[in-house]
N, C-alpha and C positions, 0 to 999 in steps of 0.2 A: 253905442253903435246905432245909428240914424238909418235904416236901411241899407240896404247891397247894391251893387250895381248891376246892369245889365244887359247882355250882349245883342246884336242884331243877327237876325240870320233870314235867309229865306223864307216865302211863306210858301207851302205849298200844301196849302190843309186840304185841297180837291183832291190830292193823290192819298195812296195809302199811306196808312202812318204806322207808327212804334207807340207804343206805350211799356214800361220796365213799370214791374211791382218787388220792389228790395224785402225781402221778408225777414222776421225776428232781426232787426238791426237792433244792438246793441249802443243804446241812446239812453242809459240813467241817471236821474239827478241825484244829487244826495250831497247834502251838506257835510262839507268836511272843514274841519276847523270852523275860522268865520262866514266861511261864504259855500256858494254854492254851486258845484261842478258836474261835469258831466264825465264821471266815472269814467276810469281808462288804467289796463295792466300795469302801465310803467309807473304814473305817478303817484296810483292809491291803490299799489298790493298790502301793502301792511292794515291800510283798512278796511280793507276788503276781508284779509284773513281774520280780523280781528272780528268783522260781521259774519261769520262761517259764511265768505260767497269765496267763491274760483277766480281770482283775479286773471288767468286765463278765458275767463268765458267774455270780460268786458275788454270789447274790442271794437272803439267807434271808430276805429282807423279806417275800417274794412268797410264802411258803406261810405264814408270820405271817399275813400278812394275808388270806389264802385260809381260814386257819382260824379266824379271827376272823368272816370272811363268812358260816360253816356252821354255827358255835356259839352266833352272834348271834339267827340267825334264829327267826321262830317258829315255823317247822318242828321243830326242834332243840328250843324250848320246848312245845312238843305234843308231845314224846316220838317223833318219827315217825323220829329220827336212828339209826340202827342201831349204827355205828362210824364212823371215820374210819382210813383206811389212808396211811402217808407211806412212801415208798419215797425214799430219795436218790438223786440222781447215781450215786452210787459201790455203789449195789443195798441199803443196806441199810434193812431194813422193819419199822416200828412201829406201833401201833394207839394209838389216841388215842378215851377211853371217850368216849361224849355229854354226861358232866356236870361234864366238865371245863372249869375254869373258867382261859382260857388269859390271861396275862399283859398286859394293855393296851401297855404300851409294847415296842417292841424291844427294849431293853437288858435288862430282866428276862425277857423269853421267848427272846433270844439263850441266857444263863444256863442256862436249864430245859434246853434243848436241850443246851446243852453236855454237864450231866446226867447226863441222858437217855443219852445218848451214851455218857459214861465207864461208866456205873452199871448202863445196861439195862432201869431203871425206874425209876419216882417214885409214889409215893404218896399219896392223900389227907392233907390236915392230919389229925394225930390217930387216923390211921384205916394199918390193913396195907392197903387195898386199892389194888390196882395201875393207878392212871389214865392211863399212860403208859406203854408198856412194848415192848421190841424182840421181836419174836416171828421166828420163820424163813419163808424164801421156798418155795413161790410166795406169792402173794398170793388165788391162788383158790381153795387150802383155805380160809380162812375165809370166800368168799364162801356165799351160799344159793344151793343147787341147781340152783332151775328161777327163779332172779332174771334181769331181764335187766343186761343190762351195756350201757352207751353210753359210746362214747369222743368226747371233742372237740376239734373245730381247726380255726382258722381257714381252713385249706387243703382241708379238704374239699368234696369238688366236693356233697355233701348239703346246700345251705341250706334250712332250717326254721325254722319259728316256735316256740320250746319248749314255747309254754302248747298249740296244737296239738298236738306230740308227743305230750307224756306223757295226752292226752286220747285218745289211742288206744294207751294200754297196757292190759293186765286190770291189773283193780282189785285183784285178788289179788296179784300177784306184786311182789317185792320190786322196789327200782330201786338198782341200781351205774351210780353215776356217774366216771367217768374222766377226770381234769383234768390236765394242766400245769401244776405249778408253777414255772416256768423260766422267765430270762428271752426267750431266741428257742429255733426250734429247734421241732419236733412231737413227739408221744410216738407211741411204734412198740409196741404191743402186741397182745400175739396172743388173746387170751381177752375181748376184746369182739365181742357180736354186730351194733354199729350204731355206724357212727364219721359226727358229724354235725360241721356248724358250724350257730351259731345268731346269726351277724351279717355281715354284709359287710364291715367291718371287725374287725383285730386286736384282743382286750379280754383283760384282767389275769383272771389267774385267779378274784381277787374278784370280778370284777361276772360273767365268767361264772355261777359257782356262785350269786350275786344270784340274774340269771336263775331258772335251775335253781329257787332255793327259792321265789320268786316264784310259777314256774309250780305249780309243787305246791302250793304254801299256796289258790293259784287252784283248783286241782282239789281239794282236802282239803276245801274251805270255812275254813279257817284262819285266823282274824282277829285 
């Protein structure tokens, strides 16, 4: 696989932006049989139990489909997407540019990931430039300065409405969004200024970030 392809969208990097940090995404390699996969419940529970791990805990589905939620949007197609940051389970950290165009199915985005993973990068079709690429921790060197940062969970004693929220943020300042891509379990971080929940019930990483771009495209005027 020779690089991905990738989308056009608007540029509008003078306005505020977005930036999503996917936290403990569930991204492990591990050689089964001859080759070598990126671990997932359905197709290596038996080896998974057979290594005392929880084949319920590997779930690459959930950041697939978390970034498929962020890069769909037309948020993301107005240009208002900054980056995207994936941190694994296991700590390690990649940035994923806004005009990447990720893989519809799992079995071809399991792939890229694998990658990703052995290689450290991927590249546009046709092109040197790096659309994928492992960079070093922390994660708040590359955030912006005076952005704010919000973390979410359902366990937070904060419920909010999010189109609320972000209607009382300055219009200036960038927004870091803080997700979970895991299947249970809360993200523990120290470099968010405001850790909310935005339902009374439990919801998948995707339709939180839903939310989230919902509310913005609401406040953007973004149609």
């Amino acid at each position: 696989m020779e690089g991905i392809p990738i989308t056009l969208s608007d540029q509008n990097s003078k306005k505020p932006g977005v930036i999503f940090v996917l936290e403990k995404a569930s991204l492990e390699v591990a050689k089964v049989g001859k080759s070598y996969q990126i671990l997932n419940s359905d197709d290596h529970a038996n080896f998974l139990r057979r290594n005392n791990k929880n084949p319920a805990d590997y779930r690459p589905d959930i950041v697939h489909q978390a970034l498929l939620s962020i890069l769909d949007s037309p948020l993301t197609k107005a240009g208002r997407l900054r980056a995207v940051y994936v941190k694994t389970e296991k700590g390690v950290l990649f940035e994923v540019k806004p005009h990447v165009r990720v893989p519809r199915t799992y079995k071809r985005f399991a792939g890229v990931m694998l990658q990703l993973l052995q290689k450290l990068s991927i590249t546009a079709v046709g092109k040197r430039e790096k659309l994928l690429r492992v960079i070093k921790n922390p994660v708040t060197q590359y955030l912006p300065v005076n952005s704010r940062k919000i973390g979410f969970s359902f366990s937070s004693e904060k419920l909010i409405k999010i189109r609320n929220y972000v209607d009382t943020v300055n219009n200036e300042s960038d927004l870091v969004f803080v997700v979970g891509a895991m299947a249970h379990g809360k993200i523990n971080t120290d470099y968010t200024d405001d850790y909310i929940a935005i339902s009374g019930y439990p919801m998948s990483a995707a339709r939180c970030i839903a939310r989230i771009c919902e509310a913005l495209e609401d406040k953007w005027d973004l149609l």
